[in-house]
C-alpha positions in Angstrom: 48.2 -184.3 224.3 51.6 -185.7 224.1 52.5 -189.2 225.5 56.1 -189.6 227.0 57.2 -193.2 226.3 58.0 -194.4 230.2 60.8 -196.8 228.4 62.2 -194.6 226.5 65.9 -193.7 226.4 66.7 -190.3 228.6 68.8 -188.0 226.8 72.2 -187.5 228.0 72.9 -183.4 226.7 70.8 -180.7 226.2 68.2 -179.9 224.0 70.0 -176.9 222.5 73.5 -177.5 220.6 74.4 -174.0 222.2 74.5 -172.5 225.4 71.5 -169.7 225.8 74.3 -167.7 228.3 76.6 -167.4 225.2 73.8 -167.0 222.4 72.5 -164.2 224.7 75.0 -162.9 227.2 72.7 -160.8 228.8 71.1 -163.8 230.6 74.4 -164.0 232.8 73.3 -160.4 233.6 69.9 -160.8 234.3 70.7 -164.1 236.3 73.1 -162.6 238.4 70.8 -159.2 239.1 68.0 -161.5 240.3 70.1 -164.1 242.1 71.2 -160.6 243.7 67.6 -159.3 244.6 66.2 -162.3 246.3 70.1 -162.5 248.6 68.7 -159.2 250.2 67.8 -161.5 253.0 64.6 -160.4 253.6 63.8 -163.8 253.1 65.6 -166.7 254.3 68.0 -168.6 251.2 66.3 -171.6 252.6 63.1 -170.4 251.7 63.7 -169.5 248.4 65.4 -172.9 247.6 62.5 -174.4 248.9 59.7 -172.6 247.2 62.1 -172.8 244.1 62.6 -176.4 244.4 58.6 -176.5 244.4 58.4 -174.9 241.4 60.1 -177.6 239.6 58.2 -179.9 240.9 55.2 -178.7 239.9 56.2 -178.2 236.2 58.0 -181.5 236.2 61.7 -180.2 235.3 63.9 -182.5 236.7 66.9 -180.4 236.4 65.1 -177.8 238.6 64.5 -180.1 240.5 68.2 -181.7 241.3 69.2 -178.2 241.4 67.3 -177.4 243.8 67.7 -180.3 245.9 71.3 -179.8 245.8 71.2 -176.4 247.0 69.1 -177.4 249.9 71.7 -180.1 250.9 74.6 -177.8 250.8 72.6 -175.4 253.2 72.6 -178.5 255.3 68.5 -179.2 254.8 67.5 -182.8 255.8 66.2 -185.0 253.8 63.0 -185.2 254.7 62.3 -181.4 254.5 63.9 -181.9 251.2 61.7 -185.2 250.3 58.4 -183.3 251.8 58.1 -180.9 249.8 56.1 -182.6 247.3 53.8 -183.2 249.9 54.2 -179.7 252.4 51.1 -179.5 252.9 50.3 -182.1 255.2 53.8 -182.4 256.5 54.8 -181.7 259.6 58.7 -180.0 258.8 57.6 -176.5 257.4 57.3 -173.2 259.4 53.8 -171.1 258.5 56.1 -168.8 256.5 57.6 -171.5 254.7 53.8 -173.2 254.3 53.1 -169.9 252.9 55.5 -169.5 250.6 55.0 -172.8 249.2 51.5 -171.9 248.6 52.1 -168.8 246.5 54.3 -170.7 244.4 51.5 -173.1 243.5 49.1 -170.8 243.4 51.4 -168.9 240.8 52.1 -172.5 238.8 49.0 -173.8 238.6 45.7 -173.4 237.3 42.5 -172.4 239.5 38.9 -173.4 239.1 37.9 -170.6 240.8 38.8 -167.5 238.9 41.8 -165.8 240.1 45.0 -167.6 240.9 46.4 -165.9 244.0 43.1 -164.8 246.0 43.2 -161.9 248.4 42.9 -164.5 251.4 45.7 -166.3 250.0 47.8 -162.6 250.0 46.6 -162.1 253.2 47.3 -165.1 254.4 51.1 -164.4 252.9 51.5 -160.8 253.9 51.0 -162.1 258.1 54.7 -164.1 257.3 56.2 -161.5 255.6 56.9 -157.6 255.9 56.7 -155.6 252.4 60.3 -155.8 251.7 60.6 -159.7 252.3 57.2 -160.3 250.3 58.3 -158.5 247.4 61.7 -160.5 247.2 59.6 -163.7 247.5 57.4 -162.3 244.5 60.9 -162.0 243.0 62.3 -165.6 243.8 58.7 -167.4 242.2 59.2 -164.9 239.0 63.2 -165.9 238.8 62.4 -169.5 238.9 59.2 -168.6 236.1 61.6 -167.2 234.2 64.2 -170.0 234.5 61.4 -172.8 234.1 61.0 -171.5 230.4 64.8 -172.1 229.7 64.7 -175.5 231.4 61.7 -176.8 229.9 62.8 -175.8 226.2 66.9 -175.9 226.4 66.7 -179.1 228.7 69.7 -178.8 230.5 71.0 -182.1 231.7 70.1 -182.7 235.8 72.9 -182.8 238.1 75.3 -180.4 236.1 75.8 -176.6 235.9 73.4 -175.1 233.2 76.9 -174.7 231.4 78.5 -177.7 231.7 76.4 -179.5 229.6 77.2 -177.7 226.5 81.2 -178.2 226.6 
């Protein structure tokens, strides 16, 4: 396992020397079409940002992570929703729906001792927040961040600016 030096210097650019948008256009496509599915609000944006904010969290991506915590600002989130979500479960600022949403997304992310990673209880448990419709966009907004974490954790965008602003 790899050790990360706690001293060392942070990188100020990106990983890549190249944007991935203009190596592979199509990734301004495919963003857009899922930014475009999970604004069908079925689910609340705040939601999303929060369960997406959660996700970068868990998989220790700190531009996710500002990212996300930007987006909840502008939506005029405070800051201790914003701060709690680290710690939702035992905090008292979430909605059920929002508590389970949160929970899907770390049941998605991480790794379960006991066999299968979202359980039917934990669906269950889902599906009494959320009609088919919304719970299908929320299926989308944990795979669009999945598929975003990938990006982040290998191009390592720098925190704080656009995924493009980095490379210019």
């Amino acid at each position: 396992m790899e050790t990360r030096s706690i001293t060392a210097e942070v990188p100020t650019g990106p990983r890549m020397s190249e944007d991935p948008v203009e190596l592979v256009p199509e990734l301004a496509e495919v963003s857009a079409a899922l930014f475009k599915a999970t604004g069908n609000r079925s689910v609340p944006r705040t939601t999303i940002s929060l369960v997406q904010l959660r996700a970068g969290q868990i998989v220790g991506n700190t531009y996710l992570t500002v990212l996300h915590t930007g987006f909840l600002r502008k939506a005029g989130e405070s800051e201790e929703r914003i701060t709690a979500v680290a710690s939702w479960q035992d905090a008292p600022y979430f909605t059920g729906a929002e508590r389970a949403a949160l929970a899907l997304v770390e049941a998605v992310l991480q790794p379960s001792a006991h066999g299968e990673r979202v359980s039917d209880e934990l669906y269950a448990q889902v599906a009494e927040h959320y009609d088919p419709k919304a719970l299908a966009t929320l299926t989308i907004a944990i795979g669009q961040v999945n598929f975003f974490i990938a990006v982040a954790l290998i191009a390592k965008p720098v925190p704080g600016r656009s995924f493009t602003d980095p490379w210019k």
